[in-house]
Backbone of each chain as ProteinMPNN parsed JSONL, in Angstrom:
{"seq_chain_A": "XXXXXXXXXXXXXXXXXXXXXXXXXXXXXXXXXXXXXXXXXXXXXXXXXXXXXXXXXXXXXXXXXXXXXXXXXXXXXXXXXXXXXXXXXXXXXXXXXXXXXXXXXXXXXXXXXXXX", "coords_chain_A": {"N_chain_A": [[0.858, -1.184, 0.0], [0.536, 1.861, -1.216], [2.188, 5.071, 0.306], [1.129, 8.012, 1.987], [3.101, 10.056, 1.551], [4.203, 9.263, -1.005], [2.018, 9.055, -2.682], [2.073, 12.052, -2.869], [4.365, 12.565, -3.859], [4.385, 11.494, -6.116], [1.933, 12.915, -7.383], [2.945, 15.332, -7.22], [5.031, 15.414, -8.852], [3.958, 14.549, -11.356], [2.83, 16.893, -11.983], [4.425, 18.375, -12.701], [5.456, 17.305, -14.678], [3.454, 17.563, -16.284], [3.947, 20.429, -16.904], [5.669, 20.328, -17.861], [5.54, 19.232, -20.536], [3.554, 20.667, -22.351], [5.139, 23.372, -22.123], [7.292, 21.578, -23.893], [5.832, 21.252, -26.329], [4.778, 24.264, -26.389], [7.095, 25.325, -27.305], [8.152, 24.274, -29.885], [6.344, 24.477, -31.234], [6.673, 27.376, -31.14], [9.329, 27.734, -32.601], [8.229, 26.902, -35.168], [7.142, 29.368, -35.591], [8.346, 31.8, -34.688], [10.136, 34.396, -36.72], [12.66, 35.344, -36.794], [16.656, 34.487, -36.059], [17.094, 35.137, -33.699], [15.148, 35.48, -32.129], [14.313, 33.061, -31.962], [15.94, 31.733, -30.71], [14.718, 32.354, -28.029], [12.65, 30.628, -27.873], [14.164, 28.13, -27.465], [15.365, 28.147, -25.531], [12.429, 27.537, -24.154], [12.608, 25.818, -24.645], [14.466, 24.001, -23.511], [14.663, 24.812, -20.672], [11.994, 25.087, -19.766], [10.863, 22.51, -20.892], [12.662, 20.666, -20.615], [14.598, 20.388, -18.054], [12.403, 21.104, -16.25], [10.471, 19.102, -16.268], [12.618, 16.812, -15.963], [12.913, 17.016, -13.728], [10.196, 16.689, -12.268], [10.101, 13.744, -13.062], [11.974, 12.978, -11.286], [10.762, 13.614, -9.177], [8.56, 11.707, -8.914], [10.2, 9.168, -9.772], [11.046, 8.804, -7.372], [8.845, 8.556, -5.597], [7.71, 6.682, -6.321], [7.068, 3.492, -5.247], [6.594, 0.521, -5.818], [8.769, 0.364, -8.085], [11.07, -0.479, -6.444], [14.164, -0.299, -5.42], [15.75, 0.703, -7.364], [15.159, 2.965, -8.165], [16.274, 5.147, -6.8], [18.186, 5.777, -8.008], [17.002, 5.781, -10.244], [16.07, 8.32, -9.816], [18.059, 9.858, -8.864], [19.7, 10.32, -10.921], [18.059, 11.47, -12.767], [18.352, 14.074, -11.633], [20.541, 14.651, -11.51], [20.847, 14.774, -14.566], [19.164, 16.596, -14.952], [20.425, 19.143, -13.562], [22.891, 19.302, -15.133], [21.605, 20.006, -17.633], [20.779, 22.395, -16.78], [22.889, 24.34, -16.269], [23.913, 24.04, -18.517], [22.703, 24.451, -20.973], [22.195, 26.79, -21.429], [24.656, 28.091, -21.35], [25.493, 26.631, -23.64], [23.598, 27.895, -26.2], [24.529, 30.76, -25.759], [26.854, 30.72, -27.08], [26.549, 29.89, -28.975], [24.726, 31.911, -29.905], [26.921, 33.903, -29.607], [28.722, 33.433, -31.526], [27.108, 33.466, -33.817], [26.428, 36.275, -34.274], [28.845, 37.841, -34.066], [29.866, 36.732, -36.294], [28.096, 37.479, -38.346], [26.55, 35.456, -39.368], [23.761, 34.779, -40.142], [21.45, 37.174, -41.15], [19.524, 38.763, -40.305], [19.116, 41.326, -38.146], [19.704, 41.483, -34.44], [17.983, 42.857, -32.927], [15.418, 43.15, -34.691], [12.029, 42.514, -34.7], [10.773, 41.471, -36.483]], "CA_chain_A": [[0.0, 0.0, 0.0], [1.714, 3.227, -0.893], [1.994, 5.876, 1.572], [1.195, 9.3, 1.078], [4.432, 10.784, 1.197], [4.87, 8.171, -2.012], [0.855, 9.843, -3.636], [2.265, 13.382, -3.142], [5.76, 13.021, -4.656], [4.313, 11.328, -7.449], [1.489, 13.966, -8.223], [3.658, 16.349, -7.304], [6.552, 15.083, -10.105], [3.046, 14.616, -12.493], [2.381, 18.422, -12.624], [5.841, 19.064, -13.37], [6.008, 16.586, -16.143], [2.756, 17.999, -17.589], [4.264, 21.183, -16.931], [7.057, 19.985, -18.959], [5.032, 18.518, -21.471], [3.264, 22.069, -22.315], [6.384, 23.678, -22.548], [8.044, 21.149, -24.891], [4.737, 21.904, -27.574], [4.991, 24.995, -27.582], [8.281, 25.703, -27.794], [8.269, 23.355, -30.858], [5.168, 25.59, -32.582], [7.896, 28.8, -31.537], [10.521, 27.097, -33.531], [8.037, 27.478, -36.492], [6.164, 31.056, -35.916], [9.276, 33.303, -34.497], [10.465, 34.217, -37.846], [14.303, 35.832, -36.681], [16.795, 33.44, -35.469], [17.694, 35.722, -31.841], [13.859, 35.568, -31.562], [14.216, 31.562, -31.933], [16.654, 31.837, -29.514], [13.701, 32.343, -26.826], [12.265, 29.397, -27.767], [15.387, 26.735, -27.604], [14.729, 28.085, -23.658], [11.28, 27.71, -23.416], [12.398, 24.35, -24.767], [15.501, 23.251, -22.747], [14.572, 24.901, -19.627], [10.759, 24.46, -19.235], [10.646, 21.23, -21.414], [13.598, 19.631, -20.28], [14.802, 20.559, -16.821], [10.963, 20.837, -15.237], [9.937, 17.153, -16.333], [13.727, 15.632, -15.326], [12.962, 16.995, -11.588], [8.979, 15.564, -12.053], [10.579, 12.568, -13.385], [12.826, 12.427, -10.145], [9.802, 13.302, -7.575], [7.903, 10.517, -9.518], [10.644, 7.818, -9.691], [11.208, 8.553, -5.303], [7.696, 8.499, -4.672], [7.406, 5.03, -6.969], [7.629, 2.178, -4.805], [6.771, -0.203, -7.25], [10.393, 0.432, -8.742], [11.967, -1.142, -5.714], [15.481, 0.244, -4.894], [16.675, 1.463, -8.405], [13.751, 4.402, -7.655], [16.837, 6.1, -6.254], [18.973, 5.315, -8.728], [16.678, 6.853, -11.372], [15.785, 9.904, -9.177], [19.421, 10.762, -8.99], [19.909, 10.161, -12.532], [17.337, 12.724, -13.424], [18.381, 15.441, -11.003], [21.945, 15.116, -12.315], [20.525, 15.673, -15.849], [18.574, 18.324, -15.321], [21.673, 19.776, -13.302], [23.636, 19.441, -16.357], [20.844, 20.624, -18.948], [20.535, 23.846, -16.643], [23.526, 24.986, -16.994], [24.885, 23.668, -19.801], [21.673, 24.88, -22.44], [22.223, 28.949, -21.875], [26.29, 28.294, -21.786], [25.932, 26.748, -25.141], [22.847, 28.887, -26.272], [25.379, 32.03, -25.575], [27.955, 30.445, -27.277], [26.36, 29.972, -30.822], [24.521, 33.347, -30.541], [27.503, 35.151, -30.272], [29.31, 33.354, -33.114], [26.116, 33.951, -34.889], [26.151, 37.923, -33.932], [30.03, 38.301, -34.897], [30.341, 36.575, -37.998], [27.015, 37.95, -39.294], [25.819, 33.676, -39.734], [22.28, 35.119, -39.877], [21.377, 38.207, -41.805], [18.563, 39.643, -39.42], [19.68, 41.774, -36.601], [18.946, 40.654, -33.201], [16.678, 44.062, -32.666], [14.624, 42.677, -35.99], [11.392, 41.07, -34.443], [9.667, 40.793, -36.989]], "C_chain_A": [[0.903, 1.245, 0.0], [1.064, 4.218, 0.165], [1.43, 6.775, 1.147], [2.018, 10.318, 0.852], [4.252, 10.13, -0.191], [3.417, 9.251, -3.08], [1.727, 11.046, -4.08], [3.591, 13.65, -3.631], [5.097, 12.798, -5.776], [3.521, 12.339, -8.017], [1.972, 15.144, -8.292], [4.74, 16.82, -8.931], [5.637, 15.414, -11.567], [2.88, 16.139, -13.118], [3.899, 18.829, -13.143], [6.11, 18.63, -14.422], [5.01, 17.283, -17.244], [3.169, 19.075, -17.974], [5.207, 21.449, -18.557], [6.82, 20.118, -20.724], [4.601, 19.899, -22.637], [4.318, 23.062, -23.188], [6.894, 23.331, -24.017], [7.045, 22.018, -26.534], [4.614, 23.339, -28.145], [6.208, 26.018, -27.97], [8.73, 25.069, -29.251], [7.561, 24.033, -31.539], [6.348, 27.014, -32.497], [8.703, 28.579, -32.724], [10.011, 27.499, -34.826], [7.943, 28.983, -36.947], [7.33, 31.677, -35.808], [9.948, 33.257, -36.278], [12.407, 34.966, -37.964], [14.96, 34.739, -35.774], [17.025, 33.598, -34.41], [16.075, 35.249, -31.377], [14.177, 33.579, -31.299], [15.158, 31.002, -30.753], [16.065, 31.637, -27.628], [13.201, 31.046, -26.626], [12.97, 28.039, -27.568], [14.939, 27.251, -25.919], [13.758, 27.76, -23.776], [11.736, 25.72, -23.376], [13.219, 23.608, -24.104], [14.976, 23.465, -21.238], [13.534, 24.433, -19.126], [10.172, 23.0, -20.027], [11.398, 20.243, -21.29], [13.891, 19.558, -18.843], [13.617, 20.733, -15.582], [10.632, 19.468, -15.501], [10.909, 16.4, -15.765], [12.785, 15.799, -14.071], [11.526, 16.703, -11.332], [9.441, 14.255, -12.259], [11.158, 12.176, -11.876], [11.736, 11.957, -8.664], [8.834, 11.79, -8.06], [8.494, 9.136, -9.151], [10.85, 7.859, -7.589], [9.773, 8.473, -5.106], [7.275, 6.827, -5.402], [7.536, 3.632, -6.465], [7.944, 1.236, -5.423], [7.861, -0.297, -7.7], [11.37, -0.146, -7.517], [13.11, 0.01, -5.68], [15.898, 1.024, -5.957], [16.099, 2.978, -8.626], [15.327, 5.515, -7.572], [17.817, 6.443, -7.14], [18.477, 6.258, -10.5], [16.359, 8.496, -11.058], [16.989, 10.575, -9.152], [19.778, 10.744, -10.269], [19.277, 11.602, -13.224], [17.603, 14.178, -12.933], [19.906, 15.707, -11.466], [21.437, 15.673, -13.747], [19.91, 16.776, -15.506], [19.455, 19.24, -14.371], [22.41, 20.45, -14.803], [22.848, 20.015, -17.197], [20.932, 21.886, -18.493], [21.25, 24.59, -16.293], [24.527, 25.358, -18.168], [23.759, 24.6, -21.073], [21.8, 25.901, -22.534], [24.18, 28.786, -21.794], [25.837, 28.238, -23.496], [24.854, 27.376, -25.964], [23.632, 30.115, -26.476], [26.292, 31.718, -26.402], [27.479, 30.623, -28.771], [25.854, 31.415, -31.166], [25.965, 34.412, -30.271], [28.688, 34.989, -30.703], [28.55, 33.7, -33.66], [26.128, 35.857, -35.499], [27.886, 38.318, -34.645], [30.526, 38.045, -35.89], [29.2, 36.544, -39.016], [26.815, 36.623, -39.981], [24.484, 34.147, -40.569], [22.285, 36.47, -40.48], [20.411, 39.279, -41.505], [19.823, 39.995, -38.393], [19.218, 41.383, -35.013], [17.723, 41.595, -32.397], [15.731, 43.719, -33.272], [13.342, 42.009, -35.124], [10.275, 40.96, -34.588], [9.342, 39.695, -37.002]], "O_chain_A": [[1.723, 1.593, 0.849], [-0.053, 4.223, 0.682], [1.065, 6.719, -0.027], [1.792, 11.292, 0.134], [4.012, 11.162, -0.819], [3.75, 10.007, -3.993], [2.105, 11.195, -5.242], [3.973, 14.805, -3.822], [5.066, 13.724, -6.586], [3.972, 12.862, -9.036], [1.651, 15.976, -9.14], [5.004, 17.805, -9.62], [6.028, 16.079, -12.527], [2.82, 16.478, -14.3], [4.165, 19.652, -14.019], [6.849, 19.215, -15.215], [5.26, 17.547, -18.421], [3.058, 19.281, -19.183], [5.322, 22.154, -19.559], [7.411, 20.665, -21.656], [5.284, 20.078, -23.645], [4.331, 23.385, -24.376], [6.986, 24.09, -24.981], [7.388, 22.867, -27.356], [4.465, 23.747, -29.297], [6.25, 27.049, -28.641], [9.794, 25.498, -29.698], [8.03, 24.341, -32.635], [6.792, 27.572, -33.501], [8.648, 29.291, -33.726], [10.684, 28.163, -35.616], [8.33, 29.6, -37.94], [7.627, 32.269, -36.846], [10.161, 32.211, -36.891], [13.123, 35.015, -38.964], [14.308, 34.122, -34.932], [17.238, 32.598, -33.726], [15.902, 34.69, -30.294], [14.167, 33.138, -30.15], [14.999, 29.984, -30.08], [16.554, 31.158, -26.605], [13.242, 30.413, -25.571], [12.348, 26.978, -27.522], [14.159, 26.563, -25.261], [13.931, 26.931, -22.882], [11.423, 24.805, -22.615], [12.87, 22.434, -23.981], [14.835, 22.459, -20.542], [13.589, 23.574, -18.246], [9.091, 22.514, -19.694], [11.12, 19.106, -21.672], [13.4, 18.57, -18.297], [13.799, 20.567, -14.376], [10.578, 18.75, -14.503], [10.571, 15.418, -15.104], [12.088, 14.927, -13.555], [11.331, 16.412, -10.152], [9.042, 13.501, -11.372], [10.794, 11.124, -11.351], [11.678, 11.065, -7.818], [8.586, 10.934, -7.211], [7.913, 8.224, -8.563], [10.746, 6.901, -6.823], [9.607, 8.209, -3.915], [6.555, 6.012, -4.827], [8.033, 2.727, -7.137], [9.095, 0.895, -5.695], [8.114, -1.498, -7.788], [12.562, -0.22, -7.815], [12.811, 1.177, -5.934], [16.443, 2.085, -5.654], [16.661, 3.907, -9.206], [15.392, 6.54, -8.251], [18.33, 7.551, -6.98], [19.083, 6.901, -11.358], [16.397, 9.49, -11.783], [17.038, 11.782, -9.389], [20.465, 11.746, -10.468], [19.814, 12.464, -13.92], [17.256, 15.205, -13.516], [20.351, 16.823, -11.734], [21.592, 16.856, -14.051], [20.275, 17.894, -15.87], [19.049, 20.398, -14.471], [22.433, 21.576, -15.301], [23.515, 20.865, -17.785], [21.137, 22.749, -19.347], [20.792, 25.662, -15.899], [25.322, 26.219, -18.546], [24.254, 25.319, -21.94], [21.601, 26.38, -23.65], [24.818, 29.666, -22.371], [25.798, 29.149, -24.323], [25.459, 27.473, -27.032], [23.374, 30.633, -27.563], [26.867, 32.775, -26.662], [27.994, 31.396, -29.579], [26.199, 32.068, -32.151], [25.993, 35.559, -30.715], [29.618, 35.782, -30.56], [28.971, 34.577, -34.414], [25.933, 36.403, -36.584], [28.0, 39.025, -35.646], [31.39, 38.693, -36.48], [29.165, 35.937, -40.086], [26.908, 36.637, -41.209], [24.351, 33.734, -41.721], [23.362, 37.031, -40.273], [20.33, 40.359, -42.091], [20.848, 39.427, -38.017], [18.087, 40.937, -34.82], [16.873, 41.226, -31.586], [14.727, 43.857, -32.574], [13.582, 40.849, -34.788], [9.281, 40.674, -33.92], [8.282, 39.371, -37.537]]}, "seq_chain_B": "XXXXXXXXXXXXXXXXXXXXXXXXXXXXXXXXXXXXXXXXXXXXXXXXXXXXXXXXXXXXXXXXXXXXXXXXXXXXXXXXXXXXXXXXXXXXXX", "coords_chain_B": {"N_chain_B": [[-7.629, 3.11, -7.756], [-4.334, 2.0, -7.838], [-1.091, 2.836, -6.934], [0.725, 2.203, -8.749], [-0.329, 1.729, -11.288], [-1.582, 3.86, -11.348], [0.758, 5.786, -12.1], [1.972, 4.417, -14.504], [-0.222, 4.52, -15.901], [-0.446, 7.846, -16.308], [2.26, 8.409, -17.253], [2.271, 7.065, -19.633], [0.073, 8.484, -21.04], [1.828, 10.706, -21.392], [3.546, 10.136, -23.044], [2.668, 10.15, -26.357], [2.408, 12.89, -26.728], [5.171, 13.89, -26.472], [6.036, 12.364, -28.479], [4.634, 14.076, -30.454], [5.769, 16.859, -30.308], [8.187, 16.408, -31.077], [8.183, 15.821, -33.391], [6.915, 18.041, -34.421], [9.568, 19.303, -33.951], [11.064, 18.547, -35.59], [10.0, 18.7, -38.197], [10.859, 21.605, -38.407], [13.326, 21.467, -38.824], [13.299, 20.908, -41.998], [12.165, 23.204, -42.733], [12.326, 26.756, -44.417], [14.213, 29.831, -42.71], [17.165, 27.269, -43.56], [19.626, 27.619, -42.646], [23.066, 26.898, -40.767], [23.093, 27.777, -38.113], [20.113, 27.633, -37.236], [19.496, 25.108, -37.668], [20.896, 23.871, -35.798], [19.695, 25.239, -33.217], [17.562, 23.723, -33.292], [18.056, 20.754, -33.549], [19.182, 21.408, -30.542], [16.807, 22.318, -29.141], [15.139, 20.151, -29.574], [16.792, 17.767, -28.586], [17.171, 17.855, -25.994], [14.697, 17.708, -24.671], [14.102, 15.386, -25.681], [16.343, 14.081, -23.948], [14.687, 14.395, -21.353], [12.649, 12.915, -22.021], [13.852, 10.083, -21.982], [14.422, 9.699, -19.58], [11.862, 9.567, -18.585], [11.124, 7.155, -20.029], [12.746, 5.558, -18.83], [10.952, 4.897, -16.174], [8.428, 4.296, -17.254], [9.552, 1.668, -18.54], [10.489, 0.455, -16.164], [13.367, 0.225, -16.144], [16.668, 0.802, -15.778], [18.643, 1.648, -17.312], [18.358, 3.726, -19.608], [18.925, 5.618, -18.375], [21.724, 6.837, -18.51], [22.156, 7.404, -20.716], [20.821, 9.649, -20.975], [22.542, 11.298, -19.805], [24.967, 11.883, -21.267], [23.684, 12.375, -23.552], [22.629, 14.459, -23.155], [24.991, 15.92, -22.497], [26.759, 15.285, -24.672], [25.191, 17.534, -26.597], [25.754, 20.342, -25.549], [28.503, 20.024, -26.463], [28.461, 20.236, -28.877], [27.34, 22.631, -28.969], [29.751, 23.862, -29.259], [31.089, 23.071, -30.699], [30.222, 23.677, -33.161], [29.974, 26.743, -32.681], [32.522, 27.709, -32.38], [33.323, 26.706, -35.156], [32.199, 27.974, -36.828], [33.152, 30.778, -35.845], [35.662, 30.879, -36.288], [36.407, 29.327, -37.872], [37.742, 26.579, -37.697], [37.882, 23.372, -36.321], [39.69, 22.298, -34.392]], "CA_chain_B": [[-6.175, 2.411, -8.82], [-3.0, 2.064, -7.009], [0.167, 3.824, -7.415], [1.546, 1.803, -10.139], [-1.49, 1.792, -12.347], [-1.608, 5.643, -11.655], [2.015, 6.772, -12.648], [1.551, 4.135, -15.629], [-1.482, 5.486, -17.29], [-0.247, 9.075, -16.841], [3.497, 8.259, -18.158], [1.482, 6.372, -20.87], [-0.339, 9.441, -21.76], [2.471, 11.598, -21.708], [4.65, 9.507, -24.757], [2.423, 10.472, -27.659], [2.384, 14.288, -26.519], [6.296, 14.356, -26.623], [6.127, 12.174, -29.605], [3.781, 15.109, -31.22], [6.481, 17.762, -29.967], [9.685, 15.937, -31.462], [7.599, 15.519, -34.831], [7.011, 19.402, -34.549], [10.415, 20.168, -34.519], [11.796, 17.903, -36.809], [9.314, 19.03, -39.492], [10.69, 22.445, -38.42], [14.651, 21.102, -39.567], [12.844, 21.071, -43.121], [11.632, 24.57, -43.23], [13.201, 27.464, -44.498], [15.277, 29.297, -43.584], [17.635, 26.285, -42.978], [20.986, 27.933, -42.05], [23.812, 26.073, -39.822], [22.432, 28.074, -37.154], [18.679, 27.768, -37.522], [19.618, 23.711, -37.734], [21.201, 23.838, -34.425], [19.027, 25.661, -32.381], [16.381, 23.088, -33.545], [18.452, 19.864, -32.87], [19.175, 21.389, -29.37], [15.451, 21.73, -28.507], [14.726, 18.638, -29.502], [17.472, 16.775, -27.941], [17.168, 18.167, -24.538], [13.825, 16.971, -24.27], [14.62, 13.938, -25.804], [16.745, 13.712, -22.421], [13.863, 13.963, -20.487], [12.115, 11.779, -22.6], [14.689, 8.932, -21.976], [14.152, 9.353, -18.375], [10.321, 9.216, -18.128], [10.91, 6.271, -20.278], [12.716, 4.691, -17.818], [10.07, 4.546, -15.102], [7.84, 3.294, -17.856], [9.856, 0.281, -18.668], [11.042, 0.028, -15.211], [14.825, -0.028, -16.62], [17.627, 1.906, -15.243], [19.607, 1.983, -18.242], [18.652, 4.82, -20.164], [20.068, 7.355, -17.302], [23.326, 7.404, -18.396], [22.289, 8.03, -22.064], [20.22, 10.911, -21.08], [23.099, 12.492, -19.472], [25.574, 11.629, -22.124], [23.114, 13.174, -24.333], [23.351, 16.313, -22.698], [26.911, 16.521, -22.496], [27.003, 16.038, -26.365], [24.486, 18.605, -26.771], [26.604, 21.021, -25.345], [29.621, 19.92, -27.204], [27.342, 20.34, -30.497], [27.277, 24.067, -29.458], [30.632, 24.826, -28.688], [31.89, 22.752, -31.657], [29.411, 24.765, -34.088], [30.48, 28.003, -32.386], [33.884, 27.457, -32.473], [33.287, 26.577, -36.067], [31.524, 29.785, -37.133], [34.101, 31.864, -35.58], [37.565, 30.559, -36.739], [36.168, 28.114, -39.676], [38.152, 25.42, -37.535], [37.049, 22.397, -35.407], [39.755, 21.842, -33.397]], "C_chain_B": [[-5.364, 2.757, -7.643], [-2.218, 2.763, -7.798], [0.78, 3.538, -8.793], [0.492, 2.103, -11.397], [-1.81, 3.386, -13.084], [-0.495, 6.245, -12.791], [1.815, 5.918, -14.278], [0.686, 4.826, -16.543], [-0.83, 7.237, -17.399], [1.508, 9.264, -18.162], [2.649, 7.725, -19.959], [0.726, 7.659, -21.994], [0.677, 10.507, -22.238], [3.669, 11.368, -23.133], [3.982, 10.476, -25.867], [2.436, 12.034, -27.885], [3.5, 15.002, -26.959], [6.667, 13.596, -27.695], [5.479, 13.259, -31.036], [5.124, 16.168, -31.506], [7.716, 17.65, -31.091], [9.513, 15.829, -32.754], [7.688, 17.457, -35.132], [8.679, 19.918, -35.155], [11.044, 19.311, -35.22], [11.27, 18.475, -37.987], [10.018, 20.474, -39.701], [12.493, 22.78, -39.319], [14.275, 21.454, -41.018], [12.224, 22.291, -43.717], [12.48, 25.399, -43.449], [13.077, 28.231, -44.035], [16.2, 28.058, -42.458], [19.209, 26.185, -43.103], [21.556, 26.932, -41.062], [23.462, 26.553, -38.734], [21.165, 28.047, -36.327], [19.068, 25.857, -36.954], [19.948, 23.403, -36.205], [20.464, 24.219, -33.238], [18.137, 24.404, -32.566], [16.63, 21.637, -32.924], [19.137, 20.455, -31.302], [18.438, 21.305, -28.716], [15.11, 20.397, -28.021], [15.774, 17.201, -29.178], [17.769, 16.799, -26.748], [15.964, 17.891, -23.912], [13.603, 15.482, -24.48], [15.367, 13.283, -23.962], [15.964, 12.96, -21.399], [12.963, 13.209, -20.575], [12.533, 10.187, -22.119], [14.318, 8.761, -20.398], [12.478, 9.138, -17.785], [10.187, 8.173, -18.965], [11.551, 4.69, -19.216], [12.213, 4.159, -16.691], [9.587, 4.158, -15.627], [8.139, 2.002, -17.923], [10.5, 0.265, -17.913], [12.657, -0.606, -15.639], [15.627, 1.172, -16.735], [18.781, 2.086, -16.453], [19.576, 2.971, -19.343], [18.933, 6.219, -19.65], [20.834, 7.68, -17.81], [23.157, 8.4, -20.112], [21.532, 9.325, -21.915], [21.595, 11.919, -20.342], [24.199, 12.628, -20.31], [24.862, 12.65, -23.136], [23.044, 14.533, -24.338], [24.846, 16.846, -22.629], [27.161, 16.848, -24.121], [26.077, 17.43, -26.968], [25.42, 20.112, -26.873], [28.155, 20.529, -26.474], [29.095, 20.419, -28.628], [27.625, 21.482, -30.958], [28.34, 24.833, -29.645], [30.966, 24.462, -30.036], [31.378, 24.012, -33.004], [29.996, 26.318, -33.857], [31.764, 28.659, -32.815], [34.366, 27.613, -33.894], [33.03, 27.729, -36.918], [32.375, 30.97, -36.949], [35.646, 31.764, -36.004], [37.659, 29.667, -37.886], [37.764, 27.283, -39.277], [37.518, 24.871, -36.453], [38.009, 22.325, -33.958], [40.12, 22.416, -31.731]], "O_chain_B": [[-5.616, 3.55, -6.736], [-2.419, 3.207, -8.928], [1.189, 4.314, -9.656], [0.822, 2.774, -12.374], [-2.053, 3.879, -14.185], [-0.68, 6.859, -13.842], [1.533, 6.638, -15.236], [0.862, 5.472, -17.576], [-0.773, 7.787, -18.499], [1.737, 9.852, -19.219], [2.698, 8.218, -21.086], [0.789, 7.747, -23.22], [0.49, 11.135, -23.28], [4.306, 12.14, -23.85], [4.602, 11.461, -26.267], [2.469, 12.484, -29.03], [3.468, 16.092, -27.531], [7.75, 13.975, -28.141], [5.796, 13.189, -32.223], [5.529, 16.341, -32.655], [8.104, 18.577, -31.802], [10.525, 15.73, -33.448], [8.445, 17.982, -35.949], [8.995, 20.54, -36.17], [12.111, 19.878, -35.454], [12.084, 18.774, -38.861], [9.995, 20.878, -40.864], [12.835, 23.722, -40.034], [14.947, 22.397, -41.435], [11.847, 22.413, -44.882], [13.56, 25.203, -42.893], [11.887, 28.524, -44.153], [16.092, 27.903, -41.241], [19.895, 25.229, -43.464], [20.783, 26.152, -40.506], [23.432, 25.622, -37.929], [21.07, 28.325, -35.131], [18.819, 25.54, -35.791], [19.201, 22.695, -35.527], [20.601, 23.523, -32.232], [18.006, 23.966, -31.423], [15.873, 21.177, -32.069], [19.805, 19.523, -30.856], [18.558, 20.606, -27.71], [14.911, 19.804, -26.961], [15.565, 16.018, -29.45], [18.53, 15.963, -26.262], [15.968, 17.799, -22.684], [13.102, 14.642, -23.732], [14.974, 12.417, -23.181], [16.098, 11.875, -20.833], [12.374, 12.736, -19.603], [11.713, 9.288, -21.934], [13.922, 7.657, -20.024], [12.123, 8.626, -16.724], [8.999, 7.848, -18.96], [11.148, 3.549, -18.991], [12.722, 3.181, -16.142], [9.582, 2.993, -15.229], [7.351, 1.143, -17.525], [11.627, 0.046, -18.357], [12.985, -1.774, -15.43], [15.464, 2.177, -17.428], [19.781, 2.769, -16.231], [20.591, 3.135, -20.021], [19.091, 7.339, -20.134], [21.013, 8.898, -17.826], [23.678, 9.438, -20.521], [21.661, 10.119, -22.847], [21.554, 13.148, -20.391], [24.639, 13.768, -20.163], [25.457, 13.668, -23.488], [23.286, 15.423, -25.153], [25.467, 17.906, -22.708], [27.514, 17.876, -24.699], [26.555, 18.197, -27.804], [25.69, 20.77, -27.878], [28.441, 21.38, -27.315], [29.838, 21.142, -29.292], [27.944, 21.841, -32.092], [28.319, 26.005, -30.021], [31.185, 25.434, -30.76], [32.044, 24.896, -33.54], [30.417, 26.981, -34.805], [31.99, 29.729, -33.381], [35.36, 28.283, -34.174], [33.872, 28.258, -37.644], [32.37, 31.959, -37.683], [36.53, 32.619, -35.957], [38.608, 29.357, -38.606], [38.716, 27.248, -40.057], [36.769, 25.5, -35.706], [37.547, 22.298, -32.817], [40.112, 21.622, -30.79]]}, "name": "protein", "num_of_chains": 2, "seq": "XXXXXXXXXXXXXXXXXXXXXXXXXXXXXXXXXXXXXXXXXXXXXXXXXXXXXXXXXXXXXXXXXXXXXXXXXXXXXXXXXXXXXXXXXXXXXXXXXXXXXXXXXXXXXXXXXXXXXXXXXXXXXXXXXXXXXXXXXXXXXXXXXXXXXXXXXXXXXXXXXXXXXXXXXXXXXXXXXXXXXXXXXXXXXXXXXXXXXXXXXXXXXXXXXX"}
């Protein structure tokens, strides 16, 4: 019988994944509509940060509140909180890194003011 | 329903959503315009949720082995950008 520490991690982890989920969609419709690539720029966040790094750490409260999963529970909960460690601050390093090769060797032929 | 039945059906629902997403931006690789920059931003989206993909697949199929590739995956991610960057600015790799 799960507990309810074990209910409230997992629906806890659930809203974060739908959270996630949300995110991912429509950072994926941004990708099409923004039509400059600094503007598209917004959206690779909406999509790393709130589509990747909010679902790992639902993923994590999910797999600790999962009994069911026996022991490796912990095993995937730390798994996911290391990734989304690593995604959140690795996605605006390298994010920063291409826009400003993009910005000094004029890659891109809009300006980053442009938003149309 | 019990716990397992719960997180099941919702993980269950949540696949075809982030299978919708990953279709989005792939279709979006194919649009113009489709600069080395434009390309990148697009495979970074969609491989950083991929990540988190890999890990809500592992509570699905109760199998601890796609952890490592989700964080692997992120590490290359990042390498992706610097290499590209790197590339763009000195038109060399290494």
């Amino acid at each position: 019988m799960a507990t309810m520490l074990s209910w409230i991690l997992v629906v806890l982890g659930q809203v974060l994944v739908a959270i996630g989920i949300a995110c991912d969609l429509i950072a994926a419709i941004l990708m099409h509509r923004l039509r400059s690539f600094y503007l598209r720029i917004h959206a690779l966040t909406v999509g790393s940060i709130g589509g990747a790094v909010v679902p790992l750490i639902g993923a994590a409260l999910i797999a600790a509140g999962s009994d069911f999963l026996g022991t490796y529970r912990w095993y995937v909960a730390g798994g996911a909180v290391v990734t989304a460690a690593i995604t959140f601050i690795m996605a605006g390093a390298g994010t920063h890194a291409i826009a400003r090769a993009v910005l000094r060797t004029r890659a891109v032929e809009e300006e980053p003011s442009s938003g149309a | 329903m019990d716990l397992e039945s719960w997180v099941t059906t919702f993980l269950s629902y949540a696949i075809p959503l982030y299978l919708l997403a990953f279709a989005i931006y792939v279709a979006r690789m194919f649009r113009e315009p489709r600069r080395v920059p434009d390309l990148v931003l697009v495979v970074d989206a969609l491989s950083y949720d991929l990540a988190a993909f890999l890990v809500i697949l592992s509570i699905l199929l109760r199998t601890p082995i796609t952890i490592p590739c989700a964080i692997a995956l992120v590490l290359w991610i990042y390498a992706l950008d610097i290499y590209v960057a790197k590339y763009l600015e000195s038109k060399e790799l290494g």
